[in-house]
Every structure is written in C-alpha cells, then in structure tokens.
VEXLOKE-626048 format. One record per atom (N, C-alpha, C): residue in one letter; atom name; x, z, y. Coordinates in pm, whole numbers. Layout:
resn,name,x,z,y
A,CA,X,Z,Y
...
***
This chain:
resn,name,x,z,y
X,N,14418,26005,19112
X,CA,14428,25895,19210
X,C,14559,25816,19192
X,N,14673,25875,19171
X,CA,14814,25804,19133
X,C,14752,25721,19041
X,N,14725,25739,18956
X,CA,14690,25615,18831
X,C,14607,25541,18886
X,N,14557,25521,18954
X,CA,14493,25428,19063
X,C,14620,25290,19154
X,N,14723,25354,19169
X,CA,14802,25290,19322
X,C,14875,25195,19234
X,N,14954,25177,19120
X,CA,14982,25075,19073
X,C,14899,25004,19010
X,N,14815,24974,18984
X,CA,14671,24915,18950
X,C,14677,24803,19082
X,N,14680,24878,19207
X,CA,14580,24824,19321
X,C,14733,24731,19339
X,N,14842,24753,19316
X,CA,14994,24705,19379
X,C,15006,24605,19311
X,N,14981,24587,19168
X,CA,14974,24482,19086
X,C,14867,24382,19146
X,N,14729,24408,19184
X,CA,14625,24336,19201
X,C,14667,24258,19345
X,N,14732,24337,19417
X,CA,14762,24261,19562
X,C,14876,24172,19553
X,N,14985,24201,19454
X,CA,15082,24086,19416
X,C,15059,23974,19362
X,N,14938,23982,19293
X,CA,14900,23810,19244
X,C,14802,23757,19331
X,N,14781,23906,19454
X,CA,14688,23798,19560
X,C,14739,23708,19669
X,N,14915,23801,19654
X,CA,15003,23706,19756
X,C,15069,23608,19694
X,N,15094,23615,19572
X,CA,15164,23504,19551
X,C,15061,23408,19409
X,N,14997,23431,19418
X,CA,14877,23305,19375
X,C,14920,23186,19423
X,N,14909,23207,19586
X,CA,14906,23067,19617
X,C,15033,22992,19593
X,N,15155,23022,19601
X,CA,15252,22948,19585
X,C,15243,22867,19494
X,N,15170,22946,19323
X,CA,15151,22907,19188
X,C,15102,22738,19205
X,N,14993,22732,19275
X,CA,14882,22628,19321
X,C,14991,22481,19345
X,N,14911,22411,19281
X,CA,14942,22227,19319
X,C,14901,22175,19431
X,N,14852,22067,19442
X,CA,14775,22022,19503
X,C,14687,22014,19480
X,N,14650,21974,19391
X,CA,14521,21975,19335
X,C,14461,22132,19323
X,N,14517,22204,19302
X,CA,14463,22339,19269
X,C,14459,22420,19359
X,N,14498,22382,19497
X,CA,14494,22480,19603
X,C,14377,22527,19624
X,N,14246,22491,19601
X,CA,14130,22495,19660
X,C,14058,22643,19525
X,N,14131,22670,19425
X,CA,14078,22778,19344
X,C,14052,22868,19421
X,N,13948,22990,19376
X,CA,13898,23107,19397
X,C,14026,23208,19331
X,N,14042,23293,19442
X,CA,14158,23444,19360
X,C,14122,23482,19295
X,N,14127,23490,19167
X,CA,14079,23595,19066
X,C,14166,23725,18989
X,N,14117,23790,18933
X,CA,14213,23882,18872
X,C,14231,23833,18719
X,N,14358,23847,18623
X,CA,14344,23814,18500
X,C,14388,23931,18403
X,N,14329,24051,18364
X,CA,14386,24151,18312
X,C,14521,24175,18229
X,N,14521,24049,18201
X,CA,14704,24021,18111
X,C,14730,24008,18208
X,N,14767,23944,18334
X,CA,14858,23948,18436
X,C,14901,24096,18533
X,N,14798,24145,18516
X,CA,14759,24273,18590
X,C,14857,24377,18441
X,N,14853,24376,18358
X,CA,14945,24429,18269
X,C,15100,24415,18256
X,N,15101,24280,18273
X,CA,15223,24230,18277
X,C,15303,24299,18395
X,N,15251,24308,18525
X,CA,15268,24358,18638
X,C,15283,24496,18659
X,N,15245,24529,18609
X,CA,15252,24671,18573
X,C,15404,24735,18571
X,N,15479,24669,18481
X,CA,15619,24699,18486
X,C,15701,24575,18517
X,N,15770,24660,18605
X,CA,15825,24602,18715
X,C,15775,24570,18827
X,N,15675,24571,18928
X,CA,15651,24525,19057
X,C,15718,24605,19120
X,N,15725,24573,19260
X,CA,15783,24634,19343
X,C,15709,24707,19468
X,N,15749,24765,19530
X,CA,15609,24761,19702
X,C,15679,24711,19742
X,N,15803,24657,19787
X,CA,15853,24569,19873
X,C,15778,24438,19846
X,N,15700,24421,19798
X,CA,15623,24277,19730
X,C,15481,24284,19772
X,N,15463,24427,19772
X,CA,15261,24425,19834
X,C,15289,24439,19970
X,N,15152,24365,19977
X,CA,15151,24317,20142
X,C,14997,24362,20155
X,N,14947,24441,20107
X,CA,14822,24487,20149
X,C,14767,24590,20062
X,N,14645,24676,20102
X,CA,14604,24762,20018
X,C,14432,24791,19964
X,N,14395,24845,19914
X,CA,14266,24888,19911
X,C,14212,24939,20054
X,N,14079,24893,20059
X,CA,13994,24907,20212
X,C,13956,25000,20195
X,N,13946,25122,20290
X,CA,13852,25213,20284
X,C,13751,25233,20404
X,N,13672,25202,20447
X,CA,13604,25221,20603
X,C,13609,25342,20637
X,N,13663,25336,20776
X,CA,13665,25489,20854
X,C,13565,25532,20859
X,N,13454,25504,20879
X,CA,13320,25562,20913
X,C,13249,25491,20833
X,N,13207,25521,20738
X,CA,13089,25455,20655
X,C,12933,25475,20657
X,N,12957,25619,20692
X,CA,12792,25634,20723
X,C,12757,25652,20890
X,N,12855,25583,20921
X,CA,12767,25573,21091
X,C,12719,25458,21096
X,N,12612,25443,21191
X,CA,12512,25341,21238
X,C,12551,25228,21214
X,N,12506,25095,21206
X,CA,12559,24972,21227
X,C,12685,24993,21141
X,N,12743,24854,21144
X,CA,12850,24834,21093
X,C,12978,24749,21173
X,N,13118,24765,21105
X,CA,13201,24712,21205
X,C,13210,24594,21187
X,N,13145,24485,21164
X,CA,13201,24324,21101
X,C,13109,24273,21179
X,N,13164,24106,21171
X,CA,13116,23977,21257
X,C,13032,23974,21145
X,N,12924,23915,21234
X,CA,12750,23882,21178
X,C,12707,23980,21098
X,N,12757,24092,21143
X,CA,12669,24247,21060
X,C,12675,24229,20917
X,N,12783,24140,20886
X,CA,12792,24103,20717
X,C,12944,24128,20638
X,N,12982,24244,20570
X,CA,13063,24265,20546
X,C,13160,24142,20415
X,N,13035,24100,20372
X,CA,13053,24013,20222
X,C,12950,23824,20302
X,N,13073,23734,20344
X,CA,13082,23588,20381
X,C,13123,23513,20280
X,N,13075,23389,20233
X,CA,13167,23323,20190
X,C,13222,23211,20286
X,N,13350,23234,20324
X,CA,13376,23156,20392
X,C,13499,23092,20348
X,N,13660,23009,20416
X,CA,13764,23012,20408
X,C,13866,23086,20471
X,N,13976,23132,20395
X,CA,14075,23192,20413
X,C,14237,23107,20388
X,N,14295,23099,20490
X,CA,14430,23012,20512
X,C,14509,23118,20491
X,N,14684,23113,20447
X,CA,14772,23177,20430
X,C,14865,23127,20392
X,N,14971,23137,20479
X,CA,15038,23066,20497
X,C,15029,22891,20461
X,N,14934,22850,20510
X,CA,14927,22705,20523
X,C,14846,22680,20390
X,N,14807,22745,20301
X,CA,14753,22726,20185
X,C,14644,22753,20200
X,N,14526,22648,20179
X,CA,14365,22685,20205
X,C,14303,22765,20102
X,N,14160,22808,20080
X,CA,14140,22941,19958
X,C,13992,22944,20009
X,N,13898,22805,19955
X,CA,13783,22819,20008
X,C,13720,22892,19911
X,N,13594,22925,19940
X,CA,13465,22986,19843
X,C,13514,23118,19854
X,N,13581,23174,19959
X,CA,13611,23329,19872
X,C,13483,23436,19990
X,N,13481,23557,19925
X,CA,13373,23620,19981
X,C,13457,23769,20083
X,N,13464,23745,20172
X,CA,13542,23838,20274
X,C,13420,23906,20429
X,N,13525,23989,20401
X,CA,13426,24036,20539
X,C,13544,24010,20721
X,N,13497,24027,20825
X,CA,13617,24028,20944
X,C,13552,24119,20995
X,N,13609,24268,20990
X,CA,13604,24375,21048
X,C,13689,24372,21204
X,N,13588,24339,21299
X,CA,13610,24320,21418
X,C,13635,24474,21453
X,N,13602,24559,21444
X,CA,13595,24659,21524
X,C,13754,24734,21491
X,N,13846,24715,21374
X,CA,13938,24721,21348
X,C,14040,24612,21331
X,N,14004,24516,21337
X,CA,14102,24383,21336
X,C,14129,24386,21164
X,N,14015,24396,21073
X,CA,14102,24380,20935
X,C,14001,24259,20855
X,N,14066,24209,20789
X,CA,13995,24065,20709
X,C,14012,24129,20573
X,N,13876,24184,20537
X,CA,13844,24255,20344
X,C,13792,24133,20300
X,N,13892,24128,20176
X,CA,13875,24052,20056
X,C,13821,24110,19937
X,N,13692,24027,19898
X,CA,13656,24144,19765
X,C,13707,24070,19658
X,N,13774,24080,19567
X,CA,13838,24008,19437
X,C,13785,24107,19338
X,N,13775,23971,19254
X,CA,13674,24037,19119
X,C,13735,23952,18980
X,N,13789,24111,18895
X,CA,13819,24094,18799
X,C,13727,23942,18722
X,N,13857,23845,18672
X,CA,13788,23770,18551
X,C,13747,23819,18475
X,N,13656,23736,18475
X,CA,13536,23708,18333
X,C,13456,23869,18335
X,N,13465,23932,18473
X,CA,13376,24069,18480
X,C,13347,24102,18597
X,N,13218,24190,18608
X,CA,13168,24189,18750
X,C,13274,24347,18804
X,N,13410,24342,18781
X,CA,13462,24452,18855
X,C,13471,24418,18961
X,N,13466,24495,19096
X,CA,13550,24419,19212
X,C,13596,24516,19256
X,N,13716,24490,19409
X,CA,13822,24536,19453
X,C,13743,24520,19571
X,N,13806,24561,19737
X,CA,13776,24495,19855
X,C,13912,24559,19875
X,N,14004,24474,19935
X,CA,14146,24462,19969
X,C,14138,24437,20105
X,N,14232,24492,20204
X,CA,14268,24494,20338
X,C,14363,24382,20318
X,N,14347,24295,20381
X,CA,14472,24213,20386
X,C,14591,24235,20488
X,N,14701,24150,20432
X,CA,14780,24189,20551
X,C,14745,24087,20694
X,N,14726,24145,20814
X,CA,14666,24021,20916
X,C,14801,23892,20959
X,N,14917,23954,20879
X,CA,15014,23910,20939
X,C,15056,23786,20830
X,N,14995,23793,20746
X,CA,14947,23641,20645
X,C,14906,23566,20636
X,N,14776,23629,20694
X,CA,14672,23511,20720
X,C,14711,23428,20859
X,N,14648,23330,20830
X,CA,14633,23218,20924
X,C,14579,23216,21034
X,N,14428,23198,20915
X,CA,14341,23132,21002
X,C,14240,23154,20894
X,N,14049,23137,20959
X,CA,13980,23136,20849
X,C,13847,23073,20935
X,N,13745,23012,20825
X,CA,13652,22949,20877
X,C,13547,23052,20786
X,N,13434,23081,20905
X,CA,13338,23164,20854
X,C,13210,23101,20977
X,N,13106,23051,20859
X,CA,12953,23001,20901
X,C,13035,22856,21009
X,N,13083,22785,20957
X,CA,13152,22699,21046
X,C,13215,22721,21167
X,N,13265,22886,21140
X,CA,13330,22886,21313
X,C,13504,22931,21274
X,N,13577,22846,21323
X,CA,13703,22841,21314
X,C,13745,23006,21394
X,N,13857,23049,21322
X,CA,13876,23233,21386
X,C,14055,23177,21336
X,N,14140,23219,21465
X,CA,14279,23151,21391
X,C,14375,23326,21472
X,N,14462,23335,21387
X,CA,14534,23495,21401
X,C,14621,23472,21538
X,N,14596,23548,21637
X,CA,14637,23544,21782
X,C,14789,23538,21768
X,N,14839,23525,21662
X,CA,14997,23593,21628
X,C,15073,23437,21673
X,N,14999,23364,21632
X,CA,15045,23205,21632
X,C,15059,23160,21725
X,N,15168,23061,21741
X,CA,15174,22982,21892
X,C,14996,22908,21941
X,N,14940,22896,21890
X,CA,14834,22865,21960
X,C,14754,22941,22024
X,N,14745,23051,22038
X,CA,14740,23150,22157
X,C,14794,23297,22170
X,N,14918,23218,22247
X,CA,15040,23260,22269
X,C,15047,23401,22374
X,N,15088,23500,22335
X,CA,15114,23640,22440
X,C,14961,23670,22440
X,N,14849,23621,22345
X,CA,14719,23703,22342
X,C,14686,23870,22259
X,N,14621,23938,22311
X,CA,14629,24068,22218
X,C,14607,24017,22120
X,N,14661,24104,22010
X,CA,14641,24150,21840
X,C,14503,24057,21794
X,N,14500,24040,21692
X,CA,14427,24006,21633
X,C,14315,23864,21617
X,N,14241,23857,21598
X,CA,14178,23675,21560
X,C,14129,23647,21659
X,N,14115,23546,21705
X,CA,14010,23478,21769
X,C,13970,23347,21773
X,N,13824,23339,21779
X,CA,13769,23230,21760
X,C,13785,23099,21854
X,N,13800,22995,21845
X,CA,13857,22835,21875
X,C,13730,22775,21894
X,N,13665,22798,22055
X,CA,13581,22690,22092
X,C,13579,22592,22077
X,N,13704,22554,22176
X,CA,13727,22426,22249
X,C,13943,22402,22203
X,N,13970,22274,22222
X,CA,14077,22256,22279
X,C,14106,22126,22300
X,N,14163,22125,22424
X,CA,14196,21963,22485
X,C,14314,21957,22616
X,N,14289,21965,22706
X,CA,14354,21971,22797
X,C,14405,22125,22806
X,N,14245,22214,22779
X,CA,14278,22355,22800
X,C,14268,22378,22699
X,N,14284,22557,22668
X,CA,14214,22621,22573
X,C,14064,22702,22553
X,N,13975,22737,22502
X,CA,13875,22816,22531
X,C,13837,22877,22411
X,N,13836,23044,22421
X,CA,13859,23101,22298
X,C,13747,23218,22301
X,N,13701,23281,22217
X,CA,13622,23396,22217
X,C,13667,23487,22185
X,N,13670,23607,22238
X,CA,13703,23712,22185
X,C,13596,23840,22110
X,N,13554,23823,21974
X,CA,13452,23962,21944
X,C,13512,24083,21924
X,N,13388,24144,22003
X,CA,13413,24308,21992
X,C,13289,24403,21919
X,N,13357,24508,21872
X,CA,13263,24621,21840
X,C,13324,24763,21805
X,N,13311,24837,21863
X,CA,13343,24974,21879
X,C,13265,25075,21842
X,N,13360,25213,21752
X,CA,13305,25292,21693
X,C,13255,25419,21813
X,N,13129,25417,21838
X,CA,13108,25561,21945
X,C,13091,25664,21844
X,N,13176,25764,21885
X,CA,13148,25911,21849
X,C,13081,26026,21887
X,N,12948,25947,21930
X,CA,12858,26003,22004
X,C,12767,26051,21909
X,N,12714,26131,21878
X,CA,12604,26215,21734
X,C,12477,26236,21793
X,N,12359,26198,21738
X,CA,12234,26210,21809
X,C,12161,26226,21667
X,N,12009,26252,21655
X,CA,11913,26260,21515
X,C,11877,26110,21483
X,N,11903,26008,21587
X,CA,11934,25847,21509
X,C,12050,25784,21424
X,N,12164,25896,21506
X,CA,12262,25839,21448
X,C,12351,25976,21433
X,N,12325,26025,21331
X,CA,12417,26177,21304
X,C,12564,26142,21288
X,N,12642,26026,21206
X,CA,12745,25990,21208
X,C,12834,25900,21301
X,N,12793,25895,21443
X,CA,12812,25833,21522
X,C,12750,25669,21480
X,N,12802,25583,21578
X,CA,12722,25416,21578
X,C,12847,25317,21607
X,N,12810,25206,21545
X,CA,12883,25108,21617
X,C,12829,25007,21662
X,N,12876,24953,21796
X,CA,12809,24905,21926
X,C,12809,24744,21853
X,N,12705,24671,21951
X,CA,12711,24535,21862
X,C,12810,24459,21955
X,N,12797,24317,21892
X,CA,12910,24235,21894
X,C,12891,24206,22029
X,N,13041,24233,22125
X,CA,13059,24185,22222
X,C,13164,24090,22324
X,N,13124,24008,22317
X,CA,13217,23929,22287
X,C,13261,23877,22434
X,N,13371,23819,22433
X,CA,13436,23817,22575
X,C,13505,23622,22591
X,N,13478,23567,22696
X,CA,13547,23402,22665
X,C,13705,23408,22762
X,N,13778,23362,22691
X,CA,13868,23321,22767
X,C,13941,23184,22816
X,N,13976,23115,22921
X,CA,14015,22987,22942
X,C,14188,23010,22959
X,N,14286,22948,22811
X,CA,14385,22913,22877
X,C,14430,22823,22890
X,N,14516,22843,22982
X,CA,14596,22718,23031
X,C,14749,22747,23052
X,N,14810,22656,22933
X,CA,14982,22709,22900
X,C,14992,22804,22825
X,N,15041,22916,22844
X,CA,15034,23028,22810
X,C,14939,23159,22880
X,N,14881,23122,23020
X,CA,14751,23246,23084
X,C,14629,23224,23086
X,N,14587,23311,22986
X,CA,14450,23350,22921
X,C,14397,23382,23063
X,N,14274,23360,23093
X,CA,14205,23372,23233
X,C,14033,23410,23154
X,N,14035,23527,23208
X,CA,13895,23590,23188
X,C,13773,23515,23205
X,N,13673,23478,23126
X,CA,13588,23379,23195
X,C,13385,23459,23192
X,N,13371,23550,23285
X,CA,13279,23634,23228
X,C,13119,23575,23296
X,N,13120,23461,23363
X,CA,13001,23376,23431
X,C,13025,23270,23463
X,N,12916,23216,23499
X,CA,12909,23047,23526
X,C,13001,23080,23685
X,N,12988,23156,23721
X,CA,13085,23161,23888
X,C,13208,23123,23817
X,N,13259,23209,23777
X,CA,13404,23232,23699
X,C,13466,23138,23676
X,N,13356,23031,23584
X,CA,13425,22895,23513
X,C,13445,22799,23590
X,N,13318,22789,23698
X,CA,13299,22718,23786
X,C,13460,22710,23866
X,N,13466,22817,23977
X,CA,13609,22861,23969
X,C,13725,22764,23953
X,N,13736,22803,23813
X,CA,13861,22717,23772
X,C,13848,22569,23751
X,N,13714,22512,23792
X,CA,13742,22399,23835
X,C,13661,22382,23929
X,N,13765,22394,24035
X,CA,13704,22386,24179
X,C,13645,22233,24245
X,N,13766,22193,24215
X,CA,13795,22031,24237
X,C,13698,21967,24215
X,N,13593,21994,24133
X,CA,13491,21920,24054
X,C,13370,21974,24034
X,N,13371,22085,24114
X,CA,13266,22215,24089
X,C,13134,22166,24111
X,N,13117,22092,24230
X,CA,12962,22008,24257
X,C,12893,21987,24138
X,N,12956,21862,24068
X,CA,12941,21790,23976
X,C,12922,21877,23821
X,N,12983,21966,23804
X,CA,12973,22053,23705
X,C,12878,22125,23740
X,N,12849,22232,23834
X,CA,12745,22261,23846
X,C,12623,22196,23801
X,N,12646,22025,23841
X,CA,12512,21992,23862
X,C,12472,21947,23720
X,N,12606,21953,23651
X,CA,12548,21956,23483
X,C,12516,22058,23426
X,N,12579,22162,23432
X,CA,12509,22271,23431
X,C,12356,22281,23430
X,N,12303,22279,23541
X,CA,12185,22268,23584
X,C,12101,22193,23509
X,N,12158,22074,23459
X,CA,12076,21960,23414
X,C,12041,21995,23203
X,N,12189,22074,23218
X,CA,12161,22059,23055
X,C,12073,22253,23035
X,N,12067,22304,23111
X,CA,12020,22416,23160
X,C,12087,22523,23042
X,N,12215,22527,23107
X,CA,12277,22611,23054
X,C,12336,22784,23028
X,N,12260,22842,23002
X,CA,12316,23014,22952
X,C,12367,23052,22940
X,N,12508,23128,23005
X,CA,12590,23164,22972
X,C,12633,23276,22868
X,N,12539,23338,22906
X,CA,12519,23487,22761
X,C,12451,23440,22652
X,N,12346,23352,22627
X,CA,12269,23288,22524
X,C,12353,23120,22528
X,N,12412,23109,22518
X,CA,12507,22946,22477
X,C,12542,22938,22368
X,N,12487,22832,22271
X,CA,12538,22827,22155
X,C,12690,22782,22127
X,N,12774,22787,22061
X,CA,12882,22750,21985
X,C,12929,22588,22088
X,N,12783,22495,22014
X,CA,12800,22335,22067
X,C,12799,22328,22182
X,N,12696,22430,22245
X,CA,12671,22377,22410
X,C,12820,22424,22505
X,N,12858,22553,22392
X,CA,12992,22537,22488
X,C,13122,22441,22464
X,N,13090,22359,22393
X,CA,13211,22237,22338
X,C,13130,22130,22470
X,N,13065,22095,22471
X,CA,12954,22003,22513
X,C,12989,22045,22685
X,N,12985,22150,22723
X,CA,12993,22188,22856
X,C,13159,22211,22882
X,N,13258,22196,22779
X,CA,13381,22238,22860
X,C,13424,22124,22796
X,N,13372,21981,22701
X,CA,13453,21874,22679
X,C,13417,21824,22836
X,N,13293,21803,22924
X,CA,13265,21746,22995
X,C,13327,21783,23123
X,N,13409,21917,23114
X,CA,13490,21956,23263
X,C,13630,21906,23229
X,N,13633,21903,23093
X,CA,13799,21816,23050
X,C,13809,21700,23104
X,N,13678,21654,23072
X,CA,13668,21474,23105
X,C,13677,21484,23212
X,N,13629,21518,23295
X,CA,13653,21503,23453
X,C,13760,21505,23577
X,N,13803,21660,23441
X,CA,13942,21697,23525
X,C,14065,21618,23536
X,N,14052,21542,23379
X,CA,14170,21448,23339
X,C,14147,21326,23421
X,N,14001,21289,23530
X,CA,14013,21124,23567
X,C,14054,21129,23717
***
C-alpha cells in the first residue's frame, strides 16, 4: 500500500495546481493526468502541497447511496478558487459533505476518485443547479458544507440536502441503508438563516403582504414538498417584488 501514497500525492498536486497553469483561454480544460508529470513528481513533492486524498466510502455495501441524485459519477462544473473546470465527472456526497473527483489517467481508461479538499472549492454547478461552499461570505455563520442557491435578491433562499447513514441491519438491508434526500429550505436575511419548513412558515415572514401571497400561492397552485427548482424562484421573486414596493 506505501507504494501506492506517493502515486496518489503526486496525482493530487497537479490537481491543485493545474489551474494556476491555465490562461484564459484554457481555463475551461478537463484535469487530466500526464504520466511524465506524475514521474517528474515523484521526486520531490511535498504533503505540505496535497490538499486532498483518495476516496474511500465508509459503507459501500449498504443500501442506497450517499450522493445528490443517487449518482455518484455527474458531469457537471467545478470552481476553485475562482477558476472554472467544466465537463468534469464528480460525485457530491451529501451524506458526508465530500465532492469525489474521478480523474483519469491520459490517453487511458485508468481512473482515480479523489476527495477533494471542501475548503478549495468554490462552488459547483450540477444538472443546472448552482451548490456554492457555506464557507463563503455568501452564506455567512451557515453549517459546514454546500448549499444550493435558489433565489437571491433582497433575501436569500437556500436548500439544504440531506442523507444519512442508518445502522440499522434487517434481511433488506444487511449492511445498514442510507435514507433519501432530505432536504431542508432556508430564508436569510443579513446574516439569520430562518428555517422555512411550510407554506405557514414562509407566509410568516412576510406578513405585511401575506393576503396577497397567499392568494398567489393559490393561484399558481403551489407545493411545497413537490416545488420545482423554477416555481420556487417564481414564488419568492414575486414576494421580493412586493416587499420592495
């Protein structure tokens, strides 16, 4: 296994500093591995230089799985430090807060799946839904880890997904299960995240105007547990608009 760990230390150093390499024009490449570089690297790297490691899943053979859209392998985008990195194929292990990168040797079908460090990344767009790292002033004093960017205007409105490993053993699930995605909305405003778990709730926080929202509500016949993505841009641009006249 030692002859393994500088292998993986080399492979994560040209995954952090790739991007610096990049122009403008070239920011938009796929990470790849280049086996002369991966040699070269070899002597001399440092670990003060890797910033991430090989993934291993805690539970692999229990039920379900821990990632957004039950899909470990997305192609989506990945930001770092301000440097975009579309087309790459990653998974967002919600149930642990980790973003796996699979990188695959050039010019061969080897691949890696790398833990990244979360404290690198940005931000990332997966199936068109913006997910930006809670670490950032844009939502500020929120727990650990990503969350997804409804809305923003006056307020904020953010999602939070969940999924948790039960260690519960049954003849369906001998290796325990993991629960599906559950996801939680929050409205802030400034810096306080405000729980938003029903149409009461939201209603709520805008009191002032609540009639009238309601009565759109009503009109566009809206779901709060079944609401798509748009209908909730669509239903909280229209309490912005209101609130601001």
């Amino acid at each position: 296994m030692k002859k393994f760990i500088p292998i993986l230390a080399a492979i994560f150093v040209i995954l952090i500093f790739l991007p610096k390499s990049f122009s403008g024009q070239n920011e938009d490449k796929v990470l790849t591995i280049n086996a002369d570089e991966i040699s070269m690297l070899l002597y001399g790297s440092s670990n003060e230089l890797i910033n991430g490691k090989l993934y291993l899943p805690e539970h692999p053979r229990a039920k379900g799985n821990p990632f957004y859209d039950d899909r470990s392998k997305i192609n989506g985008t990945i930001f770092i430090k301000g440097n975009k990195y579309p087309g790459q194929v990653f998974g967002y292990n919600i149930a642990d807060e980790k973003i796996v990168l699979n990188v695959f040797q050039k010019n061969s079908s080897t691949q890696f799946e790398i833990e990244l460090n979360e404290v690198m990344v940005d931000s990332m767009i997966i199936n068109n839904t913006f997910f930006i790292n809670s670490a950032t002033n844009v939502v500020p004093g929120f727990e650990k880890g990503f969350v997804e960017i409804i809305y923003k205007g006056g307020f904020l409105f953010i999602k939070k997904h969940r999924k948790t490993f039960v260690n519960q053993y049954s003849s369906t699930s001998p290796y325990g299960f993991y629960t599906n995605d559950d996801a939680e909305y929050f409205l802030i405003y400034d810096t306080i995240p405000i729980k938003i778990t029903s149409k009461k709730s939201l209603l709520k926080e805008f009191e002032t105007h609540k009639k009238e929202t309601k009565k759109y509500i009503k009109s566009v016949k809206f779901k709060f547990k079944k609401a798509s993505s748009q209908q909730w841009v669509n239903l909280l641009d229209y309490c912005d608009t209101i609130a601001s006249n």
